[in-house]
C-alpha positions, 0 to 999 in steps of 0.5 A: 500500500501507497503511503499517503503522507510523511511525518516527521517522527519519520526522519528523527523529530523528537517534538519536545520543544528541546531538541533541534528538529530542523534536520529531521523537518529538511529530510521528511519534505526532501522525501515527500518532494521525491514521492509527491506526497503530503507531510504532516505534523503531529498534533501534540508536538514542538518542533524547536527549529535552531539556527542552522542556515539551512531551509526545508524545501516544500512541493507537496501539500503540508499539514501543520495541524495543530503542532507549534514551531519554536524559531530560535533566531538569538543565535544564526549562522546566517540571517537570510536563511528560511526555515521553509522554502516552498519552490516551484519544479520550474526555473526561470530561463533566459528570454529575447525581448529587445523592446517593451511598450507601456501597457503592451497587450501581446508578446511572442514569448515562442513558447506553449504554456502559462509563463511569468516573465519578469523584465529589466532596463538596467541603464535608467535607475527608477524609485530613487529615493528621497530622504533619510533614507536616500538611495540611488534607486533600482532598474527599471523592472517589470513584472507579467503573466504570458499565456500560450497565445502571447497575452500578457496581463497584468499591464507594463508600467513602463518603457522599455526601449531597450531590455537588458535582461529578460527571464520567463518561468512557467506557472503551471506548478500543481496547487498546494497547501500549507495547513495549521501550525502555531508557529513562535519566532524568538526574536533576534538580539542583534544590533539595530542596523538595516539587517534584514533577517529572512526567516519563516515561510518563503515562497517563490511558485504558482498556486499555493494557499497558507491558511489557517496558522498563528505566528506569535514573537517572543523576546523582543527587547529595546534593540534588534535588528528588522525582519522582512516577514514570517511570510514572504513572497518573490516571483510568486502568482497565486498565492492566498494568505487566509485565516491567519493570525500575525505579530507586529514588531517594535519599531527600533532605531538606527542612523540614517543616510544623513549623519546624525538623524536618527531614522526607524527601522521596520520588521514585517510579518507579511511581505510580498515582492514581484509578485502577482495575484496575491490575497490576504483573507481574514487574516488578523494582528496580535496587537492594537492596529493602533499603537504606535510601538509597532511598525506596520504588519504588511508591506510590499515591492513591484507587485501586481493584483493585491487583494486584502478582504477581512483583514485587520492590519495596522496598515497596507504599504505598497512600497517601491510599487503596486499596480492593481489593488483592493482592499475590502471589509478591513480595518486598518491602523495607526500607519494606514494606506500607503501607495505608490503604484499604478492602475486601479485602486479600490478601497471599499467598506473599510474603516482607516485610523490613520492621519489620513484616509490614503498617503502617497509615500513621499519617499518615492515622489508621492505618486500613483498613476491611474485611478482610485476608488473609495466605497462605503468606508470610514476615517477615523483622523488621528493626527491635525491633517484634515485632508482626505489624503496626503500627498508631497512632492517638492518637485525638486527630485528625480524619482526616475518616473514622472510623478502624479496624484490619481487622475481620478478619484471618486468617492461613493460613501465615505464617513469622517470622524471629523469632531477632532478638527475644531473649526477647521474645513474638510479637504478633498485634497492635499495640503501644501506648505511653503510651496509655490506654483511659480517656483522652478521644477525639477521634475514637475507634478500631476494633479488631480483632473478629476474628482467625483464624491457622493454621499460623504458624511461627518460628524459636524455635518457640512459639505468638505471643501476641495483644497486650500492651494485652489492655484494648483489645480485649475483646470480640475473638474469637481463634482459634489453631490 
């Protein structure tokens, strides 16, 4: 008879929570990848994973159950190293692609098959950033989806004329499930620098489903270093994150890129990058959304297609860029909406308690090039911003991309908790300080062209007004019903 799963107990694990079970975890997934056949945990183990760089590599659907993981990290041999890798069969290979238009629709990639493709530009820089934490930025890079008849979705945010290097994957990966498992990461007593620690789930393939876990932290002290996140996605499609429950991390410290400012650091619980069709659904933090001690549970880099549903966060971050999102029936926190990206953005039946409704990150020149939509939701302001949104661009850098507002945003139901505002208005748009339209620019800056709000409601009641620098925006078009 065909063995229907693996365990652990198998290959050695002890599950007492003492002794180190990682070897043993390694060598069950290297065996079931081999048999293409599920693991599954026991349901009364602990299974203390040490600090040995070494990562249990996942193909095959996985059951935690009800077993906890203690994920020792005081004492790494390495800090980029993953306790379980979940990859694909396939490898990305080279491609021909001399050129690429923004929002091509079709490529002849000169294979059958569902593919990833993932494109650069190496000789323009873009997201460089500004501020304390200044850089020089990233190449220009795009990431889609190739179908066997040369469709590509999602769209291509930039130009390419010419495409240094090119690489394609097929997706076509079965689906798999990683099941269960209350999982405990002791925190890293490190200094705190900008060293990310990589450690948890890590997935880098088609069609996999996370569901129905915990991941607690322990041992969090007045330092340590950040963490990219428990789980963390690159070059992923497909991929949901439901029922869940994640921990923040304190906010520490370091220098910056300016001598003598001091600039904080950020660990993540739940990161995705290059990445697309990625869900989080009903997935909720340990602690209160709103205190600040801790930094943002969820952030994200050049994805494409968020979805956040049911979700209970104290923010939604896209980072170095997303195109396509929509957040649904959440509740989020102290830190908010943050965006830079592209396309079309959807908020809808969400409560925010932030400093304002959406930011567009002025790090990265405050910027989103499409449409934003907001439906039935609710602000609760908690700072003296009293715009809907924040946006600052000086107009004095060069992001390496030209930097906008939403061309359109429309509201359809939106509710201010405005009684903290005194006998100030409420704003449509964004306040600017010190600023003036006659100054010389660097890079110049979009505004809004049009903007559509029906049924916005507050506490004292009255009409918002559209802004306080009406100069910057005169040829806008406004509509109040």
């Amino acid at each position: 008879m065909k063995t229907k799963y693996l365990t652990y107990e198998e290959f050695g694990a002890v599950g007492d929570g003492v002794h180190d079970d990682h070897e043993a975890i390694i060598a069950c997934h290297d065996a079931a990848n081999l048999q293409k056949i599920p693991v599954r945990a026991s349901d009364n183990a602990t299974y203390y994973i040490g600090g040995k760089s070494k990562a249990a590599v996942v193909k095959t659907d996985v059951d935690f159950g009800t077993a906890r993981f203690i994920i020792d990290d005081r004492e790494l041999e390495s800090v980029v190293s993953y306790v379980f890798s979940v990859e694909s069969d396939y490898c990305f290979e080279p491609v021909e692609i001399p050129s690429l238009s923004r929002n091509q629709k079709t490529l002849d990639v000169g294979k059958m098959g569902n593919y990833l493709v993932r494109v650069y530009d190496d000789s323009h820089p873009v997201f460089i950033r500004k501020g304390l934490n200044m850089n020089n930025g990233t190449a220009t890079q795009d990431i889609f989806l190739a179908d066997a008849e040369g469709n590509i979705s999602p769209s291509v945010n930039f130009d390419y004329p010419t495409v240094t290097r090119a690489e394609m994957r097929c997706t076509d990966d079965a689906p798999i499930t990683l099941r269960g498992g209350i999982f405990t990461t002791v925190a890293n007593q490190q200094t705190s620098l900008l060293r990310y620690h990589q450690r948890g789930i890590h997935v880098t393939r088609s069609h996999v489903t996370i569901c129905d876990f915990q991941h607690y932290v322990n041992g969090e002290g007045d330092h340590g270093a950040p963490y990219h996140g428990f789980i963390r996605s690159d070059y992923a499609t497909d991929l949901t994150v439901k029922d869940g429950i994640v921990t923040p991390r304190f906010t520490y410290w370091t220098e910056s890129k300016i001598p003598g400012k001091q600039v904080p650091m950020g660990s993540y619980d739940l990161s995705f990058w290059s990445s697309i069709d990625v869900s989080c659904i009903n997935v909720k933090q340990t602690v209160d959304i709103t205190d600040n001690r801790y930094w943002g549970v969820y952030t994200s880099n050049f994805c494409k297609n968020l979805r956040i549903e049911g979700c209970v966060f104290s923010r939604f971050d896209a980072h170095m860029g997303v195109t396509n999102f929509v957040i649904k029936d959440c509740r989020l926190g102290h830190q908010g909406i943050q965006l830079i990206g592209f396309g079309k953005g959807v908020i809808e039946n969400t409560q925010v308690n932030s400093a304002a409704l959406f930011s567009l990150r002025h790090d990265y020149g405050a910027t989103w090039t499409g449409t934003l939509e907001i439906n039935n939701c609710q602000w609760n302001p908690r700072s003296g911003n009293t715009s809907i949104f924040i946006a600052v661009n000086e107009e004095d850098h060069d992001f390496g991309y030209f930097c906008c507002e939403p061309e359109v945003i429309t509201i359809s139901g939106l509710h201010v908790n405005d009684s903290g505002f005194g006998d100030k208005p409420l704003y449509l748009l964004p306040k600017f300080t010190n600023f003036s339209p006659d100054s010389e620019k660097l890079a110049p800056y979009g505004r809004v062209k049009e903007y559509y709000v029906k049924g916005l409601t507050t506490e004292r009641g009255g009409q918002p007004e559209l802004c306080q620098c009406p100069e910057l925006y005169p040829e806008i078009k406004c509509v109040i019903e």
